[in-house]
C-alpha positions in Angstrom: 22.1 -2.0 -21.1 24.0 -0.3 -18.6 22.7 2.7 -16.7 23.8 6.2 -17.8 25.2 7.7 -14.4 24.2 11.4 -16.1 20.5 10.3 -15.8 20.6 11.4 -12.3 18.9 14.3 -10.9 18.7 17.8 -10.6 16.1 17.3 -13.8 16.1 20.1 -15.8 12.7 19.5 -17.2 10.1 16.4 -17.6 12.0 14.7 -20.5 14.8 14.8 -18.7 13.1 13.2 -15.2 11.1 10.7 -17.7 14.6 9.4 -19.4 16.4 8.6 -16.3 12.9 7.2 -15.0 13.0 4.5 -17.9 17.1 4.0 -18.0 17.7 0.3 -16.9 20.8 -0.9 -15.2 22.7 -3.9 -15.9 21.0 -6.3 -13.2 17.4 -5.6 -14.1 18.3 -6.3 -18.0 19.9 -9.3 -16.5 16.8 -10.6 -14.4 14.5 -9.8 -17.5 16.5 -11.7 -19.6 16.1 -15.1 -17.2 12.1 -14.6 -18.0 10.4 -15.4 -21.1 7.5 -13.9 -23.0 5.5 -10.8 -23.3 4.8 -8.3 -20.4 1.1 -6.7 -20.0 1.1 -3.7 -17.7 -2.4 -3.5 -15.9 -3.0 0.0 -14.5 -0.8 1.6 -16.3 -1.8 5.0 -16.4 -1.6 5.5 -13.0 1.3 7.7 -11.4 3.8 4.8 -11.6 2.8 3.2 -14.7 4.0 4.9 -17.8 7.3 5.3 -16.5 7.7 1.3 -15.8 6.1 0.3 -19.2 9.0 2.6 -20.3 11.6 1.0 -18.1 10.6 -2.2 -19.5 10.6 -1.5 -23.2 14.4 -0.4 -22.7 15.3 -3.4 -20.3 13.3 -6.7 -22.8 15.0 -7.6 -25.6 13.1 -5.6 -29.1 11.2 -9.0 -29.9 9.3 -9.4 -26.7 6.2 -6.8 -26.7 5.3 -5.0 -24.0 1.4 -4.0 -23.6 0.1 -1.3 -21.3 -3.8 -1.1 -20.0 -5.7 1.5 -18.5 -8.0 3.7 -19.2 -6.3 6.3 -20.4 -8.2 9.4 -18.8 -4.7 11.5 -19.3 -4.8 13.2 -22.5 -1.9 12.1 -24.8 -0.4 9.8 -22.6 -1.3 7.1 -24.9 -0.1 8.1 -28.0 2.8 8.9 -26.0 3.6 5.3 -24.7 2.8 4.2 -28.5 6.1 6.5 -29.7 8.0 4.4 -27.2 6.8 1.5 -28.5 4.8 0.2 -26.3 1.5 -1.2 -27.3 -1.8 0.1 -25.7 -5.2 -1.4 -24.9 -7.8 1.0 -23.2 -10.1 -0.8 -21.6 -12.1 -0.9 -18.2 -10.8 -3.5 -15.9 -13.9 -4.4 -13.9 -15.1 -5.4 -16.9 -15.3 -9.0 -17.0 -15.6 -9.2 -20.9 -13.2 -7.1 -21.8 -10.4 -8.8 -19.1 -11.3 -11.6 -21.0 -10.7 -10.4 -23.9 -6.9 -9.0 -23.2 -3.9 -10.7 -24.9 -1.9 -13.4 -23.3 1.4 -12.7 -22.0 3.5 -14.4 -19.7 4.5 -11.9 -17.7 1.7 -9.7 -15.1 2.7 -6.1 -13.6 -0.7 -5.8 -11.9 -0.7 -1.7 -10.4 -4.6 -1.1 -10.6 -6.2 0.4 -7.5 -8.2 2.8 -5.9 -7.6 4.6 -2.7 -8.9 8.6 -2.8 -12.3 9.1 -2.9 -13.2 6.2 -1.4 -15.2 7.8 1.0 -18.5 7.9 0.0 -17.7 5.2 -2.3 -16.4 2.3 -0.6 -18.4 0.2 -2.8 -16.1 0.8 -5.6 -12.9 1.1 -3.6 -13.5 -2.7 -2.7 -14.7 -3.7 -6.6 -11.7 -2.0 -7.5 -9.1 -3.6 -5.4 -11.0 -7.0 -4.5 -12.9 -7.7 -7.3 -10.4 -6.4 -10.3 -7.6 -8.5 -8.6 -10.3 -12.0 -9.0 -10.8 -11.3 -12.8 -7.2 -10.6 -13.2 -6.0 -13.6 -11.6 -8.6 -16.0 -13.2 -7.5 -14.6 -16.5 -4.0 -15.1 -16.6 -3.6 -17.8 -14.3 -0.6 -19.4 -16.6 0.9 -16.3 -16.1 3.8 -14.7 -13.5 2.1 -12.1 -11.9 3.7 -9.1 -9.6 0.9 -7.3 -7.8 1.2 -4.1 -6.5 0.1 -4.3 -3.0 1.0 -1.3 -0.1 2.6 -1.5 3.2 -0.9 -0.1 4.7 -2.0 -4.2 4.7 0.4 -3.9 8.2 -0.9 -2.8 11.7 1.1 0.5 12.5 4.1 -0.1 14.2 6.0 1.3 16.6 8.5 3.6 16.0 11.0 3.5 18.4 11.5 -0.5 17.0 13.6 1.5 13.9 12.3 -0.7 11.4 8.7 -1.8 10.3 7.0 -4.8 10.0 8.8 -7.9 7.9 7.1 -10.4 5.6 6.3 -13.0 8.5 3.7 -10.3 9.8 0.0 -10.8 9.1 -1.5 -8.1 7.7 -4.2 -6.5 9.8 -4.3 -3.0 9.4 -6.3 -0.3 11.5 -9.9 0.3 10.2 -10.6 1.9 7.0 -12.4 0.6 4.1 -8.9 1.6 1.8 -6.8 -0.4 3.6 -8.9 -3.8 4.3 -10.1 -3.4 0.5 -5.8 -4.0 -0.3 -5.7 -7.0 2.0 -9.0 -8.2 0.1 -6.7 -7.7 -3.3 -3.9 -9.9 -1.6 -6.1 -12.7 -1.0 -7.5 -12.8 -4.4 -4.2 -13.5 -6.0 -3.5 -15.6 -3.4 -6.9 -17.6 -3.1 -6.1 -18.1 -7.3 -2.3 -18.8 -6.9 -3.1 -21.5 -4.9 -5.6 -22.8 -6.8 -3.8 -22.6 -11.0 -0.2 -22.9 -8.8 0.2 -19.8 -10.1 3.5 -18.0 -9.7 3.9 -14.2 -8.4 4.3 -12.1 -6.1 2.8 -9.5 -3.8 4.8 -6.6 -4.0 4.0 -4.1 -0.8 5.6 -1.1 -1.3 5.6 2.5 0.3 6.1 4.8 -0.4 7.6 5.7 -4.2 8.9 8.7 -4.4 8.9 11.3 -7.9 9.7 14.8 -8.0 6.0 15.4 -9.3 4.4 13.9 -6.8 4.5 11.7 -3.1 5.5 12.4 0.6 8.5 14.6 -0.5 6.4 16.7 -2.8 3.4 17.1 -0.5 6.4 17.7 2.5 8.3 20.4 0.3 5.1 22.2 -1.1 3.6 22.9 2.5 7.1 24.6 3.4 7.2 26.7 0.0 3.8 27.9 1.2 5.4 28.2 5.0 1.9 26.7 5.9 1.6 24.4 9.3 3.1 20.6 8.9 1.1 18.1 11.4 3.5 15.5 11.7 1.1 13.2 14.1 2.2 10.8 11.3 5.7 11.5 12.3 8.0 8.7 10.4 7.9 7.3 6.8 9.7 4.8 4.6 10.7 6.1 1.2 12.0 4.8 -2.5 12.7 6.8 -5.2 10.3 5.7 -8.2 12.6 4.4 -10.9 14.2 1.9 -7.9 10.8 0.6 -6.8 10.0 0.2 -11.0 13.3 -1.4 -11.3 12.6 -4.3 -8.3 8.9 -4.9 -9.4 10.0 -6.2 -12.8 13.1 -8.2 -11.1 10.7 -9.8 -9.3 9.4 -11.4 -12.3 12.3 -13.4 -12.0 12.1 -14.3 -8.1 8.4 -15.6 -8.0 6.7 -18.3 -5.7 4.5 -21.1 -6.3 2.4 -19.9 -4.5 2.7 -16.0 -4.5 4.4 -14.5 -1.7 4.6 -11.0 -0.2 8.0 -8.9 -0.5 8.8 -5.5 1.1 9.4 -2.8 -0.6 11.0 0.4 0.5 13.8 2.2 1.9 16.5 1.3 4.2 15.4 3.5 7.0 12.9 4.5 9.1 13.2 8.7 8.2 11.2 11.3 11.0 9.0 13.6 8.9 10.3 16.6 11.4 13.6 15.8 9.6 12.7 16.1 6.3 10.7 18.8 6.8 13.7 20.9 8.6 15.9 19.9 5.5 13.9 21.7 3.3 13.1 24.9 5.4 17.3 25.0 5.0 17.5 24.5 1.2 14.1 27.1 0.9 15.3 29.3 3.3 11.5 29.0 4.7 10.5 28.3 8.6 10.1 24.6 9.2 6.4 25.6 10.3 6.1 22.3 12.6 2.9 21.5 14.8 1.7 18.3 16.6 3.1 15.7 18.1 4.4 12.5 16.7 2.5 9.2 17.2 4.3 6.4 19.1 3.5 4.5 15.5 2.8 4.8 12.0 2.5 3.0 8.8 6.2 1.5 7.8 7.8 -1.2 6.2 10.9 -3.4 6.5 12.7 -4.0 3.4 15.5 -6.1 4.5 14.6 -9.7 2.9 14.5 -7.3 -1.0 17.5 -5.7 0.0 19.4 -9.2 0.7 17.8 -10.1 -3.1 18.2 -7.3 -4.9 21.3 -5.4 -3.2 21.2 -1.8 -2.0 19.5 1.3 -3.3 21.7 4.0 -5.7 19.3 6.9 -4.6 19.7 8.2 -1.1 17.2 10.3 0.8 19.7 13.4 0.9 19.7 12.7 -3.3 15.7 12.1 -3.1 15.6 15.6 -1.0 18.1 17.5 -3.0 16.2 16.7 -6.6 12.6 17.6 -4.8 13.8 21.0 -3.6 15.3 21.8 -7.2 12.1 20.6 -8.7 10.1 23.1 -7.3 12.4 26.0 -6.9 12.2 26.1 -10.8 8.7 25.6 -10.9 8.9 21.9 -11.9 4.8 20.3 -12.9 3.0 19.0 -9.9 0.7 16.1 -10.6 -1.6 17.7 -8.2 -2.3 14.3 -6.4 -1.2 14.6 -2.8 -0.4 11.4 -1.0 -2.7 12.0 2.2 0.3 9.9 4.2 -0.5 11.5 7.3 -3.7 10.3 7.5 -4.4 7.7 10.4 -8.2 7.9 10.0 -8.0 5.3 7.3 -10.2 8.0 5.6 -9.2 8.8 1.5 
């Protein structure tokens, strides 16, 4: 299936943003169609979830099934992924029995996690993305899995290098129970890959962008309100959602014996003052800028995914231009701000 170039932004409403999230191009049908078997979608009602199940569904040929899990908190959003036939299981991933009890597939998208609120309770921030990870990787050990992972498993890095950390870097972030609790999930797959040879990947991405919600959102919103922008956290790497979807399912096709990381993100390293000033233009707002940015911060180098999986159609001026539209029309907010600028390791 070949990508509809109209599914593009400005979006003028959520079914709009939701089809072009979900419209494949021809390379990821391509990859898909090198794999075999079902695809099971763990975490999948979190904010990048549904709209990859969906992306999926339209990429796999009709007779392989694709089968989303989560909990389903959000009201509707499982009959919803049912009328786009997807298959849905709700069920409580920390519970051993019921992990146990999923069906086989080949094919893993692992995107369960926790990071706010996890102060005050670490405890479940690390059975959430140390624990969860074990169960998940016992289970379908005969399986390709693609982990989710973050960029945050990196030290910060210094800016003035222009790129972040590759793939060859250990990860050994800066304290913070979040953080260490997503190297802890790493290992897990790893410590099982190793031992069932099974293949995967460990896919650290930041940070995924959607009009609804991440670093753009939170950026824009703050100079809507004119209120004061701290950018101590002064420089970010940024993907629009349906490309990071798009190169976590390719990966199903590019997997290690045993798993390996791969960097996710975009092509540059982008100062937050900049963004920040290119929305006070398109509001017509102050750019309401305080603070002064870190010699570091929390980035990602992308290169080695960009050599496999070729360059990215959405640019940050397209990213930008969509976000500003968005909310001048009074687009929905997910109401679930990314905290990016926190360097506190605190959630």
């Amino acid at each position: 299936m070949t990508q509809d170039n109209t599914a593009r932004g400005p979006f003028l409403d959520e079914a709009a943003l939701e089809a072009a999230l979900a419209a494949p191009d021809e390379a990821l049908c391509a990859d898909l169609a090198k794999t075999s078997g079902d695809l099971i979608v763990l975490g999948a009602g979190g904010k990048m979830g549904p709209s990859l199940a969906r992306l999926a569904r339209n990429a796999m040929a009709a007779d392989r099934n694709v089968i989303a899990v989560a909990r389903f908190s959000e009201s509707g959003l499982r009959d919803a992924l049912g009328r786009d036939g997807i298959e849905t299981i709700a069920a409580d991933l920390l519970d051993r029995d019921a992990v146990a009890a999923l069906p086989d597939a080949e094919n893993v998208m692992f995107m369960a996690g926790r990071k706010f609120g996890s102060s005050g309770a670490e405890h479940l921030t690390w059975a959430m993305n140390g624990l969860c990870p074990a169960l998940v990787a016992e289970r379908y050990a005969r399986s390709r899995i693609i982990a989710f992972s973050t960029g945050c498993v990196y030290p910060f890095w210094p800016v003035d290098a222009l790129s972040g950390p590759t793939e060859d870097v250990a990860p050994n972030p800066p304290p913070g129970d979040y953080a260490w609790s997503c190297v802890a999930r790493e290992r897990m797959f790893e410590h099982m890959s190793v031992v069932h040879n099974t293949p995967g990947r460990l896919f650290r991405l930041n940070y995924a962008i959607d009009v609804r919600y991440g670093v753009l959102h939170d950026l824009a919103q703050k100079v809507l309100a004119e209120e004061p922008i701290d950018v101590s956290m002064g420089h970010v790497t940024l993907i629009w959602q349906g490309e990071a979807n798009a190169r976590a399912l390719r990966s199903l096709a590019q997997t290690t014996t045993p798993t390996s990381p791969i960097n996710v993100t975009g092509a540059h390293v982008i100062a937050v003052r900049d963004i920040v000033e290119a929305f006070a233009k398109r509001f017509g707002k102050p750019a309401n800028i305080v603070g002064t940015e870190a010699p570091t911060a929390w980035l990602n180098d992308a290169s080695a995914s960009m050599k496999m999986f070729g360059p990215l159609a959405v640019s940050l001026e397209d990213m930008i231009d969509w976000q500003a539209d968005w909310l001048m029309r009074g687009g929905r907010s997910l109401d679930k701000p990314t905290h990016f600028e926190a360097r506190d390791g605190k959630y």
